[in-house]
BAFIVEX-773833 format. One line per 4 residues: number of its first residue (from 1); their letters; for each residue x, y, z of N, C-alpha, C. Coordinates in Angstrom, 1 decimal. Example, Ala and Ser with C-alpha at 12.3 -4.5 7.8 and 13.67 -1.06 7.14 Angstrom:
1) AS) 13.2 -5.7 7.8 12.3 -4.5 7.8 13.2 -3.3 7.8; 12.8 -2.2 7.1 13.7 -1.1 7.1 12.9 0.0 7.9
//
This chain:
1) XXXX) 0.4 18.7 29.6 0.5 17.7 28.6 2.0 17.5 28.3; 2.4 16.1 28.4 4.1 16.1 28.2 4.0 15.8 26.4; 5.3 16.0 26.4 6.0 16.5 25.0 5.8 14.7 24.2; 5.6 14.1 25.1 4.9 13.1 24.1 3.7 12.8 23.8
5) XXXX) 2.9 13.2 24.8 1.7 12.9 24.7 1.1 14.1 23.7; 1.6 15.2 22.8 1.3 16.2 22.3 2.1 15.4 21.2; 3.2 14.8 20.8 3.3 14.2 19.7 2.7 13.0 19.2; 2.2 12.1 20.1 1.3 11.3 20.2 -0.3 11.6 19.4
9) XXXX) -0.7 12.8 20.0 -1.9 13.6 19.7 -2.0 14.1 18.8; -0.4 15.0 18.2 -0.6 15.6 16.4 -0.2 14.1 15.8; 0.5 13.0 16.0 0.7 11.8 15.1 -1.2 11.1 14.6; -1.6 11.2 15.3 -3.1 10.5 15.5 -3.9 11.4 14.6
13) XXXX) -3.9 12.7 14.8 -4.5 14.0 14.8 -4.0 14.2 13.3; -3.0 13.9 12.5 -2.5 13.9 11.5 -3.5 12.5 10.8; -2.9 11.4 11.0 -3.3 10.2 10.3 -5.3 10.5 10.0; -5.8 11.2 11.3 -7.4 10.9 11.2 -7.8 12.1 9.8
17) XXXX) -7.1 13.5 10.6 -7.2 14.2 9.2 -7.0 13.9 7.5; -5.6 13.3 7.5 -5.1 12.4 6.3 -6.3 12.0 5.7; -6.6 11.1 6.6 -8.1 9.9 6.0 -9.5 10.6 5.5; -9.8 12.0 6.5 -10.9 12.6 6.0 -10.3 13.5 5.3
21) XXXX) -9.3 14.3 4.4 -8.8 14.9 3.2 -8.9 14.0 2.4; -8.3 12.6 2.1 -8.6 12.2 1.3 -10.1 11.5 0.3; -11.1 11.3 1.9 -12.2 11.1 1.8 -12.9 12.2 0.8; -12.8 13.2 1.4 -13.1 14.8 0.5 -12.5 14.6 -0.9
25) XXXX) -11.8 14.6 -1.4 -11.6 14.1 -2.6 -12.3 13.3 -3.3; -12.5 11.7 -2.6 -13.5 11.0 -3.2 -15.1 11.5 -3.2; -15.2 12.6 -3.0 -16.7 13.0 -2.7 -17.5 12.3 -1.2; -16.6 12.0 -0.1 -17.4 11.3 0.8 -17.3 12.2 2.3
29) XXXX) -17.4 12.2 3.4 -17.5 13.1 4.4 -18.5 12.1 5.4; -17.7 12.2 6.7 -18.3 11.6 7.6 -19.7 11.5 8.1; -20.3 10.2 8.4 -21.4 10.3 8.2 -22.3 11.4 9.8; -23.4 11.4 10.1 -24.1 12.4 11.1 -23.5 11.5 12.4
33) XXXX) -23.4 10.8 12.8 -22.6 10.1 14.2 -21.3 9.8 13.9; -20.9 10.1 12.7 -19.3 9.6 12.9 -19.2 8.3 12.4; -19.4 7.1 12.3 -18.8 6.0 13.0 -18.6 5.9 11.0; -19.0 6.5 10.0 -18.3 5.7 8.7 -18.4 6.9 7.5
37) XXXX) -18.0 6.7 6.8 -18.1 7.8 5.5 -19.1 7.5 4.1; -19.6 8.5 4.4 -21.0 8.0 3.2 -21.0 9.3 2.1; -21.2 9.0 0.8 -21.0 9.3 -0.1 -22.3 10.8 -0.2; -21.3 12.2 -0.7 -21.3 13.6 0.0 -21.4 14.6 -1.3
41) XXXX) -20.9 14.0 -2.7 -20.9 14.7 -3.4 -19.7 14.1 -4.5; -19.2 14.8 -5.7 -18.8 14.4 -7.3 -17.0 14.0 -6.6; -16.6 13.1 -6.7 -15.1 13.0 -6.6 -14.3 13.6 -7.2; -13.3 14.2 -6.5 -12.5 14.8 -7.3 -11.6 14.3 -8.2
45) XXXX) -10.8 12.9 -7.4 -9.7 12.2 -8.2 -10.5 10.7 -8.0; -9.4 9.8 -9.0 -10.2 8.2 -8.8 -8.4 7.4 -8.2; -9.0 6.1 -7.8 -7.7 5.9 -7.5 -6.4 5.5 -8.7; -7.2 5.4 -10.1 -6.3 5.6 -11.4 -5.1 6.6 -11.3
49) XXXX) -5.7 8.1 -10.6 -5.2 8.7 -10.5 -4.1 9.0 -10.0; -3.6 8.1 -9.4 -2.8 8.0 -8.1 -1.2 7.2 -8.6; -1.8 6.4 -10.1 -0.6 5.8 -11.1 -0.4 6.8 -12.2; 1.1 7.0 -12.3 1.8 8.3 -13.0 1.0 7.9 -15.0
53) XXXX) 1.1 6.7 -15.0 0.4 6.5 -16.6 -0.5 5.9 -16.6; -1.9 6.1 -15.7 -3.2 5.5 -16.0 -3.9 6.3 -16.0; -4.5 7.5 -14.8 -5.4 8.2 -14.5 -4.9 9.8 -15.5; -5.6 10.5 -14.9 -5.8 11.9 -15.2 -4.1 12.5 -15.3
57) XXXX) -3.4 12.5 -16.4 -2.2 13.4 -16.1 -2.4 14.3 -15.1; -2.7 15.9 -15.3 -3.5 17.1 -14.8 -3.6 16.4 -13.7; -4.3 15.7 -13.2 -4.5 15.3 -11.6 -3.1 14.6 -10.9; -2.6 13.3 -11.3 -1.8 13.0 -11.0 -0.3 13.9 -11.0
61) XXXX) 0.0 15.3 -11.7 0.7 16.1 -11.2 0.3 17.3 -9.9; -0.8 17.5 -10.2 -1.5 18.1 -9.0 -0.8 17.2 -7.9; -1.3 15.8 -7.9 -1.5 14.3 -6.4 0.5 15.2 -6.2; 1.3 14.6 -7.3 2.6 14.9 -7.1 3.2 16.0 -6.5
65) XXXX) 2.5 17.2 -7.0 3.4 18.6 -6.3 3.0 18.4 -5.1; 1.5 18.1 -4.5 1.3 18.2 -3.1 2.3 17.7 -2.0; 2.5 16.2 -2.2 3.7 15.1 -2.0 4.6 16.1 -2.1; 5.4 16.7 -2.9 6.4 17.2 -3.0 6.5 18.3 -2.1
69) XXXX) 6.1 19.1 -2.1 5.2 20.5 -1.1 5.2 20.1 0.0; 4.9 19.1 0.5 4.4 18.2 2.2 5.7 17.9 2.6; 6.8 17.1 1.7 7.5 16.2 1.9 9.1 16.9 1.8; 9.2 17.5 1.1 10.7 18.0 0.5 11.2 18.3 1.4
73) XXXX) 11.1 19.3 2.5 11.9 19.7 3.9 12.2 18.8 4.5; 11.5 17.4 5.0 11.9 16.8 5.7 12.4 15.7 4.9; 12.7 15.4 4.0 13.8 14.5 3.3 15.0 15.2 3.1; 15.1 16.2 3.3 17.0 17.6 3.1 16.8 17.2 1.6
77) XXXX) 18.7 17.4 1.5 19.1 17.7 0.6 19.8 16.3 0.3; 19.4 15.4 0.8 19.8 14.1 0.2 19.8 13.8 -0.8; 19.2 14.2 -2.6 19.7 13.8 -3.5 20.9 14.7 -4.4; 22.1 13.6 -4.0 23.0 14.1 -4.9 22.9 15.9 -4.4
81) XXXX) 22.7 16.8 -3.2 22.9 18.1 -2.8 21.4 18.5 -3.1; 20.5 18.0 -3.7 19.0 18.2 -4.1 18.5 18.0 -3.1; 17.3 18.8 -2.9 15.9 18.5 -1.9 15.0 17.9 -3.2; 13.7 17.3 -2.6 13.0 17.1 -3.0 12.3 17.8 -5.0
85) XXXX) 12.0 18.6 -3.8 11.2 19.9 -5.0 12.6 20.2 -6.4; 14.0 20.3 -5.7 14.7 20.8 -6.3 14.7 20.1 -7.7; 15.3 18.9 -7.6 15.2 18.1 -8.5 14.4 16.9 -9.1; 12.9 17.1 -8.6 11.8 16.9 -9.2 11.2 18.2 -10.5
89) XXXX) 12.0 19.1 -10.0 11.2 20.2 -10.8 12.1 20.2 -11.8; 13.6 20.0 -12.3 14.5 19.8 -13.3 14.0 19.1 -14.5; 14.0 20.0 -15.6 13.2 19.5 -16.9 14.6 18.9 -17.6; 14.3 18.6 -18.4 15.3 17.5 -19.6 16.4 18.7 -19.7
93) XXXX) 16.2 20.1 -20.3 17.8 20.8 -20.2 18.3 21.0 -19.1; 17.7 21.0 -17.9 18.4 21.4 -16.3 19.4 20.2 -16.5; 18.5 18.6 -16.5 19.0 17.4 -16.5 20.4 17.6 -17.1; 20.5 17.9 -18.0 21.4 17.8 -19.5 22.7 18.9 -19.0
97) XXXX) 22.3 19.8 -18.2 23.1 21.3 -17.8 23.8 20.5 -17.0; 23.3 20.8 -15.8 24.0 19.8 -14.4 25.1 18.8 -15.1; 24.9 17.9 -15.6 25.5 16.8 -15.8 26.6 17.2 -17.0; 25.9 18.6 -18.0 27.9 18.5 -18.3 28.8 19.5 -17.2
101) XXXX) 28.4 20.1 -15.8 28.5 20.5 -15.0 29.5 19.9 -13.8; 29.1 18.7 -14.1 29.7 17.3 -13.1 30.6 17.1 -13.8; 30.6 17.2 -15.5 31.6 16.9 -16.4 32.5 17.6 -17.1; 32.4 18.9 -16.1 33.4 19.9 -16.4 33.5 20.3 -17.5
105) XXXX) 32.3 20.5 -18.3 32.1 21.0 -19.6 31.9 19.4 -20.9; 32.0 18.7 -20.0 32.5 17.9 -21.2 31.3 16.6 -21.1; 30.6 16.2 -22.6 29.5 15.6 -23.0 29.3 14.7 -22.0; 30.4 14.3 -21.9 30.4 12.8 -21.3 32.1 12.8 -20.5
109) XXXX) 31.7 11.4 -19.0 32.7 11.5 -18.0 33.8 11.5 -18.5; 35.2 12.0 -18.3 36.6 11.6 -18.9 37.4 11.5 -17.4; 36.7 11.1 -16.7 37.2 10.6 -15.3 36.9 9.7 -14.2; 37.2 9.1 -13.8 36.1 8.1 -12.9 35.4 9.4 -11.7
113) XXXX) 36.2 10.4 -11.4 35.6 11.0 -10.3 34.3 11.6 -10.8; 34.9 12.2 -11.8 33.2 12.7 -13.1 32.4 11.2 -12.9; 33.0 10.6 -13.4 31.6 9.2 -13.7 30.9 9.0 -12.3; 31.8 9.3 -11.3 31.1 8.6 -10.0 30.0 10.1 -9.9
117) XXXX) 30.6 11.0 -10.0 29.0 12.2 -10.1 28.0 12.1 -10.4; 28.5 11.6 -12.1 27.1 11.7 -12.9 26.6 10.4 -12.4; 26.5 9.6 -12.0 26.5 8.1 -11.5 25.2 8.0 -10.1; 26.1 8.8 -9.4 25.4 9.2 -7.9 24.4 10.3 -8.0
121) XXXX) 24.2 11.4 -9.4 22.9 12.3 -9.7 22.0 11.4 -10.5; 22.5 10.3 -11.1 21.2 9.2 -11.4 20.5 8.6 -10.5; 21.4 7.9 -9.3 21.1 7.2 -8.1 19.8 8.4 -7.9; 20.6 9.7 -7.3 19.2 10.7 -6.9 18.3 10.5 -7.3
125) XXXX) 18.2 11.2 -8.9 17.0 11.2 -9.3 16.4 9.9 -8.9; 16.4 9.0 -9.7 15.6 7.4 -9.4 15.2 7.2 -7.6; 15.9 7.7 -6.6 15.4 7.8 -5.3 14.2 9.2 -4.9; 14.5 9.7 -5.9 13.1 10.7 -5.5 12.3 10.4 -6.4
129) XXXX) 12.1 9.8 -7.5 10.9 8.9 -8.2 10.5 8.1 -7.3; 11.2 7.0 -7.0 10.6 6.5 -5.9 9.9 6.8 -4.7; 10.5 7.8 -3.8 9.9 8.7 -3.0 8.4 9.4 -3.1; 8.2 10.0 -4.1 7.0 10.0 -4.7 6.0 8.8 -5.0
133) XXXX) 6.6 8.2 -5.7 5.8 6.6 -5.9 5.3 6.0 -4.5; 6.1 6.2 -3.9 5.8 5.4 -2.1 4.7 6.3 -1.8; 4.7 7.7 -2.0 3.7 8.7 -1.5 2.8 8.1 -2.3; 2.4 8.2 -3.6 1.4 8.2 -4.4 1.0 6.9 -3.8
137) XXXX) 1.5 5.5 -3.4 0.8 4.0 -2.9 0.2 4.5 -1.6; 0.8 4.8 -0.7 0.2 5.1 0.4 -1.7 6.1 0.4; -1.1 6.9 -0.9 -2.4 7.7 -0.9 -3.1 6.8 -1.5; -3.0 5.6 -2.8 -4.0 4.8 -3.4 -4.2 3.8 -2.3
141) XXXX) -3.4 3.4 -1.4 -4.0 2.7 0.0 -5.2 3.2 1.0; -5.2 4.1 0.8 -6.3 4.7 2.1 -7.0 5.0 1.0; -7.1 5.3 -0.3 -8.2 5.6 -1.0 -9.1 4.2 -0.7; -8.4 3.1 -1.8 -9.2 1.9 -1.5 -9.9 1.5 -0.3
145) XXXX) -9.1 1.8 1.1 -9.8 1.4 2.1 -11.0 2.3 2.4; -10.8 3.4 2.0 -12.1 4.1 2.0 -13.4 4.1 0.8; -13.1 3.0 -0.1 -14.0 3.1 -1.2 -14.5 1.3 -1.0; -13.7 0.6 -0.2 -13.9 -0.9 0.0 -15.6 -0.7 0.3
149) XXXX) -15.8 -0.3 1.6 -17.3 -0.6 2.0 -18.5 -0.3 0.7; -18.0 0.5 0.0 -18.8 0.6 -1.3 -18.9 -0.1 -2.8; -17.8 -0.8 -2.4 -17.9 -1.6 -3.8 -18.5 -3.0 -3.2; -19.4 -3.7 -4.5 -20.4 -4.5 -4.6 -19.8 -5.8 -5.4
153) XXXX) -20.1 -7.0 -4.3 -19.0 -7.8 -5.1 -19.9 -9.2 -5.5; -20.3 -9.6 -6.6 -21.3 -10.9 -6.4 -20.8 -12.3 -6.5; -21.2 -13.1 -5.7 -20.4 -13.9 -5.2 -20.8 -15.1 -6.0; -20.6 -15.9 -7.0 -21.2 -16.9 -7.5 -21.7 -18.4 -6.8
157) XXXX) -22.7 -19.2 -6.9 -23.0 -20.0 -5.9 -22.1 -21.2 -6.0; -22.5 -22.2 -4.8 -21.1 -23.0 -5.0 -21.3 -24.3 -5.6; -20.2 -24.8 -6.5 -20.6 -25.8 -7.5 -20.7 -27.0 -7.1; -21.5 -28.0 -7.4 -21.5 -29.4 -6.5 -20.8 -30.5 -7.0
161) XXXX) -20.1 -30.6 -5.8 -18.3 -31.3 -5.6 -18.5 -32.8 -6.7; -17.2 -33.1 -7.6 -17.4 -33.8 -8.8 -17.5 -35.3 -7.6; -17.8 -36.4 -7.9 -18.1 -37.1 -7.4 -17.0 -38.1 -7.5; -16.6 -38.9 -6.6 -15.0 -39.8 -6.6 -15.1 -40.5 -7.9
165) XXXX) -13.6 -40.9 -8.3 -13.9 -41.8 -9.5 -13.7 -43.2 -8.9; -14.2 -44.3 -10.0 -13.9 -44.9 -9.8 -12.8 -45.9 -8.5; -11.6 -45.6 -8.9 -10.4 -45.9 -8.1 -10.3 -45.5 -7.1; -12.0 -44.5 -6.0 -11.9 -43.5 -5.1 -10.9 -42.6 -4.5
169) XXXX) -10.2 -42.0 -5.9 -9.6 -40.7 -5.9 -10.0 -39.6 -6.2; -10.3 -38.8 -5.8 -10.9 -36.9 -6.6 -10.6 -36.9 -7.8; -11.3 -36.9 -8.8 -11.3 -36.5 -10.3 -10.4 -35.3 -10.2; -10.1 -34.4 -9.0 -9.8 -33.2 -9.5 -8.1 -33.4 -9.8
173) XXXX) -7.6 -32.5 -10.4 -6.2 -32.3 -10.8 -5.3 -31.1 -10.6; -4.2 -30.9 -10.5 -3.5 -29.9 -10.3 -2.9 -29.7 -8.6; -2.2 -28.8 -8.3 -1.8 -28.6 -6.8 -3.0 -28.3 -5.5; -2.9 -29.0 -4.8 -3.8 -29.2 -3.8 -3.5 -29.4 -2.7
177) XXXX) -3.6 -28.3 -1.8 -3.3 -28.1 -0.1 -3.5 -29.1 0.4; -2.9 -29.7 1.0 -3.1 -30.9 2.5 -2.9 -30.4 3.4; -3.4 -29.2 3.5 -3.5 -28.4 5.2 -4.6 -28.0 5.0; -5.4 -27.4 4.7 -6.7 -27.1 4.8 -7.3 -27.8 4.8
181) XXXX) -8.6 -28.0 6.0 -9.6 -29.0 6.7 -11.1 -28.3 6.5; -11.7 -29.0 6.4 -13.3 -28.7 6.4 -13.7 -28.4 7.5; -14.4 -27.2 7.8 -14.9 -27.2 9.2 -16.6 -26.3 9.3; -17.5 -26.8 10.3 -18.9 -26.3 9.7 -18.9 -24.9 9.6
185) XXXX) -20.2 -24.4 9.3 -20.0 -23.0 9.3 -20.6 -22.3 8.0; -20.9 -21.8 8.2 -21.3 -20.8 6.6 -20.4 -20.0 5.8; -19.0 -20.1 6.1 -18.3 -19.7 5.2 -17.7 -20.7 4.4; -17.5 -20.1 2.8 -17.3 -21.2 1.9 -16.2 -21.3 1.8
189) XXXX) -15.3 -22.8 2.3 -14.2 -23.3 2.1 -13.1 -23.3 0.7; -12.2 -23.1 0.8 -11.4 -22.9 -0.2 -10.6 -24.3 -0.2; -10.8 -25.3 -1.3 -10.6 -26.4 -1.1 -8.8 -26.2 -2.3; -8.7 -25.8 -2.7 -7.7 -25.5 -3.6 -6.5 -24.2 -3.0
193) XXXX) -5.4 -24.2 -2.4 -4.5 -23.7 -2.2 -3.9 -22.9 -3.0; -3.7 -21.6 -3.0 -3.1 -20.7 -4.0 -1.9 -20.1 -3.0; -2.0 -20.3 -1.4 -0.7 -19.8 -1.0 0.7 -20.6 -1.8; 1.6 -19.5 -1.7 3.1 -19.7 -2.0 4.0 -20.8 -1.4
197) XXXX) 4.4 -22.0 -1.3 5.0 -23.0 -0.5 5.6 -22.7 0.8; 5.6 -21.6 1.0 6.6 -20.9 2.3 5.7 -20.9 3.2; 4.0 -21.0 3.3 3.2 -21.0 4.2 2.8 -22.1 4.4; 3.2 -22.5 5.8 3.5 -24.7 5.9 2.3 -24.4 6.8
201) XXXX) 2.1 -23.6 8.3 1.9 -23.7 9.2 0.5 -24.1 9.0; -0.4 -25.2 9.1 -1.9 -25.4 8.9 -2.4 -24.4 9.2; -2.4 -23.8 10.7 -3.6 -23.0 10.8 -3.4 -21.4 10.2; -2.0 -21.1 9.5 -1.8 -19.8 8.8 -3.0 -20.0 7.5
205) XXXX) -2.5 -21.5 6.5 -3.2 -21.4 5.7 -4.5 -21.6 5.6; -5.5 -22.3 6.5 -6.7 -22.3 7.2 -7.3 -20.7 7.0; -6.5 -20.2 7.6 -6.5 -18.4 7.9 -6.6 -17.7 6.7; -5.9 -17.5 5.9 -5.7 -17.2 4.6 -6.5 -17.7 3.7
209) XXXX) -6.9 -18.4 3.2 -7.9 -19.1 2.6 -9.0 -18.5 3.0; -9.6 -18.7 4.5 -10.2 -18.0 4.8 -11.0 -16.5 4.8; -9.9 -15.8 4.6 -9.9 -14.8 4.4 -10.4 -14.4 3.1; -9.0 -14.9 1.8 -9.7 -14.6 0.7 -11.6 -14.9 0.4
213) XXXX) -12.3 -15.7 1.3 -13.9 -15.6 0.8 -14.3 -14.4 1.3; -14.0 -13.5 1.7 -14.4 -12.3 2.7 -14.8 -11.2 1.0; -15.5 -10.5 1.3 -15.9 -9.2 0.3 -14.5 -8.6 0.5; -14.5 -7.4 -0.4 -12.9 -6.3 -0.2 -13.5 -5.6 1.1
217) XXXX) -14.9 -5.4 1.4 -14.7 -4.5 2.7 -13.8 -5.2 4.2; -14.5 -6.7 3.7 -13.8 -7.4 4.8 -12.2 -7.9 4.8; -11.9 -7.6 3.7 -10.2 -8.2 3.5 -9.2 -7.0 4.1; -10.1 -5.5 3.7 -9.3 -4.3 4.1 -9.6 -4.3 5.2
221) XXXX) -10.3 -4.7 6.3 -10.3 -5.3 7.7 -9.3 -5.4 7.9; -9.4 -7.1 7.7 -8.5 -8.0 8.0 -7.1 -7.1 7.6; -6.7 -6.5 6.9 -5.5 -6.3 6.8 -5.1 -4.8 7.7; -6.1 -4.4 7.9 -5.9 -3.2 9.1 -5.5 -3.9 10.4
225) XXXX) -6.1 -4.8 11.1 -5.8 -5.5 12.1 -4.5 -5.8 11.6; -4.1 -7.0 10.7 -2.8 -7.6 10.7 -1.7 -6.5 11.2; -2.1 -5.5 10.2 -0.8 -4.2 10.1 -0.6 -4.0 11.8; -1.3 -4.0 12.6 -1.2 -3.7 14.2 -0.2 -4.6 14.3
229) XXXX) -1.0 -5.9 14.6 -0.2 -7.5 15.2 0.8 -7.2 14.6; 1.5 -7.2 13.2 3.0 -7.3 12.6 3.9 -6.5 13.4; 3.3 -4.9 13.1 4.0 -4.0 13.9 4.4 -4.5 15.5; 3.3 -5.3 16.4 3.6 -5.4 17.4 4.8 -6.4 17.5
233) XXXX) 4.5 -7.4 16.5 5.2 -8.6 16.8 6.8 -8.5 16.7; 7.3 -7.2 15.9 8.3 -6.8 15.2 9.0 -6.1 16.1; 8.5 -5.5 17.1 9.2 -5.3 18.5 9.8 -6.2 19.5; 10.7 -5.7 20.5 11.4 -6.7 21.1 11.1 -6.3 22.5
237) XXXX) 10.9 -6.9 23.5 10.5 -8.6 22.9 9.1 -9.0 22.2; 9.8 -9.7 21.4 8.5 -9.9 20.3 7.0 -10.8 20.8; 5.9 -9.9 21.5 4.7 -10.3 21.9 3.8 -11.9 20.7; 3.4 -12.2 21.7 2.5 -12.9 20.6 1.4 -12.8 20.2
241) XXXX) 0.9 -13.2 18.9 0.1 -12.2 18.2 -1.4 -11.8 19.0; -1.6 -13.1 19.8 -2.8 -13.2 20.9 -2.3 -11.6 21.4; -1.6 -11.5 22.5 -1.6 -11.0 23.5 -1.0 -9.1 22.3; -1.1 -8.9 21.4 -0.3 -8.0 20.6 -1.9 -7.6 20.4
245) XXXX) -3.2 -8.3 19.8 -4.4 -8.1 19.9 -5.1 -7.8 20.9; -4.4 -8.4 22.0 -5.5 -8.6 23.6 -6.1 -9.3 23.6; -6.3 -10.5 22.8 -7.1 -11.6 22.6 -6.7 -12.3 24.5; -5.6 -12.3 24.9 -5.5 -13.0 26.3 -5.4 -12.6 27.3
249) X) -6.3 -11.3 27.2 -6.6 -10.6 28.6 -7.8 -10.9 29.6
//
């Protein structure tokens, strides 16, 4: 086995495990053939838990040390001479010590080279908040995609279109797509445009629109495929999205 095909194999072998640890958490565990995750027992965490001021304090520092624990070696000593752990685990007097430390005793900078210290151990800190935050989304991302197929969405029926007025113009009011077309089919058209002006191309917003009628199981689809195509398309030379799918083999 070459030396990529063995990192290939733990990269995969990582991500599939990732997905069924976090599954185990939600109380879920793959079903008797594999092919989906079916609910196994009491969850441990919720995805509240995963935002530093919503869910379970107690849990969401548990979610954090792990992250920290997993991650600190391989980020160094990038903050400000700090690893990860180091200066995540610094309480308000560490904070307060260090910094008259940088200030050579003294409350506050009396130098710009002091100020550029204490300046650049703020930067730190605020980059390993972040760091963790990125961890904690990535974990509330595979939660939701693993809780999507379970949530129950009711769809209200569809209202019968107001009838032209007089002057045979649409009674209706407000901003209104002129790219989206009617087309048959049993999915229910989105006659009203909520994309952002920057999406001109007809058949993007066709697509999009589209999309939004889908349940969450089917949106977290849809956005698992995308994340491929993007990725592909973002290489050089940049494939097109058909052939990035295999749609044109």
């Amino acid at each position: 086995m070459s030396n990529i095909t063995e990192n290939s194999t733990a990269y995969f072998n990582a991500e599939e495990n990732a997905r069924v640890i976090a599954a185990r958490m939600l109380g879920l565990k793959r079903s008797a053939d594999g092919s989906r995750f079916v609910k196994a027992g009491k969850p441990t965490i919720t995805i509240a838990d995963t935002y530093e001021k919503k869910g379970d304090p107690e849990v969401y520092a548990q979610l954090q040390a792990g992250f920290i624990a997993a991650r600190s070696d391989g980020f160094g000593k990038q903050f400000a001479g700090f690893t990860l752990a180091e200066i995540k685990s610094m309480d308000r007097d560490a904070v307060k010590s260090h910094k008259l430390k940088l200030c050579a005793g003294n409350k506050k900078p009396v130098t710009k080279a002091q100020a550029d210290k204490v300046e650049k151990f703020k930067a730190a800190q605020g980059r390993a908040h972040n760091k963790v935050s990125s961890g904690m989304a990535n974990l509330r991302g595979t939660l939701s995609s693993l809780l999507a197929p379970f949530e129950t969405k009711t769809i209200a029926p569809n209202k019968t279109p107001k009838a032209p007025t007089a002057s045979g113009k649409d009674s209706q009011t407000g901003n209104v797509s002129t790219d989206t077309e009617i087309e048959s089919g049993t999915t229910t058209e989105t006659k009203v445009s909520v994309l952002p002006p920057q999406i001109r191309d007809p058949r993007l917003v066709k697509l999009l629109n589209t999309v939004a009628q889908y349940d969450l199981s089917g949106q977290a689809r849809f956005v698992e495929i995308m994340a491929i195509a993007i990725e592909a398309y973002n290489k050089e030379p940049a494939p097109t999205i058909e052939s990035s799918l295999g749609l044109n083999k």
